[in-house]
C-alpha positions in Angstrom: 68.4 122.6 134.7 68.2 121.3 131.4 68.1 117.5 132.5 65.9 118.6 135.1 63.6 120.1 132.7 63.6 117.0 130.5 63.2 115.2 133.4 59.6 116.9 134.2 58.3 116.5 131.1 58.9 113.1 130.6 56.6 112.9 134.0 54.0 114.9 132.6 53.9 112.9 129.5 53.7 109.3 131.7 50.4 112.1 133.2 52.2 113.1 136.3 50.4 116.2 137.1 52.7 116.7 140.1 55.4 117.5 137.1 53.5 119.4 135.0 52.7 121.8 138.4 56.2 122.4 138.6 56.6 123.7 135.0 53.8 125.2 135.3 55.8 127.5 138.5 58.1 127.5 136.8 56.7 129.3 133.6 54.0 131.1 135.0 55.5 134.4 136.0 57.1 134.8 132.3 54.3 133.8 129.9 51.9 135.5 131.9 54.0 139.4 131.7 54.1 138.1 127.7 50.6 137.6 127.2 49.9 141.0 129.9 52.2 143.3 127.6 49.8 141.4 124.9 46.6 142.3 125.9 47.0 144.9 128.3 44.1 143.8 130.8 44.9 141.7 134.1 41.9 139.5 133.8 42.4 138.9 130.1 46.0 138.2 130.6 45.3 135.8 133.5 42.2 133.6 131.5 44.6 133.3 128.1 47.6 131.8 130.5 45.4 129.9 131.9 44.2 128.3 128.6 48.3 128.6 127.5 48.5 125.9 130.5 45.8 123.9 129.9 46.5 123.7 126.1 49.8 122.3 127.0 48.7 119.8 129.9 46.5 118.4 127.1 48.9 118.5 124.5 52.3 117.4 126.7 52.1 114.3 125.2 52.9 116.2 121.4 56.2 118.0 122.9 59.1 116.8 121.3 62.9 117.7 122.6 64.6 119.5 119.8 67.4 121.3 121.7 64.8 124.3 123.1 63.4 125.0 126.2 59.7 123.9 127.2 59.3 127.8 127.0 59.4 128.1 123.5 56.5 126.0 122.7 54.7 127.7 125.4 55.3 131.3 124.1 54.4 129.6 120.6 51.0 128.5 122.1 50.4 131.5 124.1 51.1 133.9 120.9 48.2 131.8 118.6 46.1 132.5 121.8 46.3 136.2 122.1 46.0 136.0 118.3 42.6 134.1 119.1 41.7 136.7 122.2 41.8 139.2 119.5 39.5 137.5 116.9 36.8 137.4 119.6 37.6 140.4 122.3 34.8 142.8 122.4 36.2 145.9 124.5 34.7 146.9 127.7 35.5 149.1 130.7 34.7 148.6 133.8 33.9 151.7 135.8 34.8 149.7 139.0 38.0 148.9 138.0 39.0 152.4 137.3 41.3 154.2 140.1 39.9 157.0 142.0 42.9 159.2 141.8 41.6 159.4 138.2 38.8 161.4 138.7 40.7 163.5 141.1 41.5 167.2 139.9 44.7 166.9 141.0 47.8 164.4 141.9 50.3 164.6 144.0 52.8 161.8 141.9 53.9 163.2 138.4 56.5 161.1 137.8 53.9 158.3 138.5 52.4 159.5 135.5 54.5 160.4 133.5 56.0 156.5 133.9 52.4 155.7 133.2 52.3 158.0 129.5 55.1 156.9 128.5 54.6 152.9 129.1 50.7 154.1 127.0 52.8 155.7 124.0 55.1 152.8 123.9 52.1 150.3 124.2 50.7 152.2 121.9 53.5 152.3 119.3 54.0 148.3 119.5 50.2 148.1 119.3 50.9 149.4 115.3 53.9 146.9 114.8 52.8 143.5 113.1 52.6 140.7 115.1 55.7 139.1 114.7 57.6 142.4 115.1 55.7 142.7 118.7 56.3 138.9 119.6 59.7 139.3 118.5 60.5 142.4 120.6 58.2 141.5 123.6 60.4 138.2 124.1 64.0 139.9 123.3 63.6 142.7 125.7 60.9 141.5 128.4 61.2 138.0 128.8 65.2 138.3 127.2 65.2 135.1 125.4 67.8 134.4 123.3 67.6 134.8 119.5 67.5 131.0 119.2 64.7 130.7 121.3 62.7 133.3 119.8 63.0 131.8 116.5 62.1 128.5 117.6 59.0 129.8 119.5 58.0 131.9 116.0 59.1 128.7 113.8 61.5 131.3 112.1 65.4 131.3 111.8 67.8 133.2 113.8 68.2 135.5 111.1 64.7 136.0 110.2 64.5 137.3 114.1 67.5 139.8 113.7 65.9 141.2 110.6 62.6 141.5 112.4 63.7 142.7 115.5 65.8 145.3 113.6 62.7 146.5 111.5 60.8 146.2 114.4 62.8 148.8 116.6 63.2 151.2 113.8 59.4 151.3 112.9 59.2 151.8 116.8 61.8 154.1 116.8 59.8 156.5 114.1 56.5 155.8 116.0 57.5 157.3 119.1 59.1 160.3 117.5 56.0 160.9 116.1 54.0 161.0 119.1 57.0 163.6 120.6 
């Protein structure tokens, strides 16, 4: 896969678009949940991946092989643009995008919701955490990227990211038991 990865980008950078489509199926699915668990909105999520992808089809040409996956510069650009989302994001709710069930008296599915406060308390916890400590957790235990590639993605070394992710999960940790 790795040759066959090389392989593709090489393409892109001769301006194959063909190539770049396939990394960009390829990568899709995994730095869109990254930037999702990021922002927390659907169309948010889906405009910054978009601009993660077109950053990098213009910027291809700037990748250079250095032992890590063609993810890890993509989570590197996708974190400086949720970090640019929120220098400009102005919150607003949509009424139409709100559930019905929502404004029912009563449901039927507790477990549904319960799920759904407990996924809001731990969003909210990691909302608290700096952003290296979310970036570092979100890619360890969501997209389950090696320690390697997280701190080539972050610019960091491997032992920064154990002492971050360590901090991280214990400032978590405390967080949560708060909120209990």
């Amino acid at each position: 896969m790795k040759d066959d990865e090389q392989l593709l980008i090489q393409k892109a950078k001769n301006g194959e678009s063909a190539a770049f489509g396939q990394l960009y199926d390829r990568y899709l699915p995994q730095i869109y949940r990254f930037v999702f668990l990021k922002v927390g909105r659907k169309q948010d999520a889906e405009d910054i991946a978009q601009q993660v992808f077109t950053s990098a089809w213009q910027n291809v040409d700037r990748f250079e092989f250095k032992g890590f996956p063609f993810s890890s510069w993509l989570y590197r650009i996708a974190s400086n643009a949720v970090i640019d989302h929120y220098r400009t994001y102005k919150a607003n709710i949509d009424i139409e995008q709100v559930p019905e069930d929502l404004f029912s008296e009563y449901t039927n599915d507790d477990k549904k919701i319960d799920a759904a406060m407990n996924v809001r308390l731990v969003r909210a916890a990691l909302a608290t955490l700096e952003q290296d400590q979310q970036n570092v957790l979100l890619m360890k235990f969501v997209d389950e990227l090696s320690n390697k590639e997280i701190a080539d993605a972050l610019q960091k070394t491997e032992g920064a990211i154990r002492v971050i992710q360590h901090r991280a999960l214990k400032q978590l940790k405390a967080k949560l038991d708060e909120q209990h």
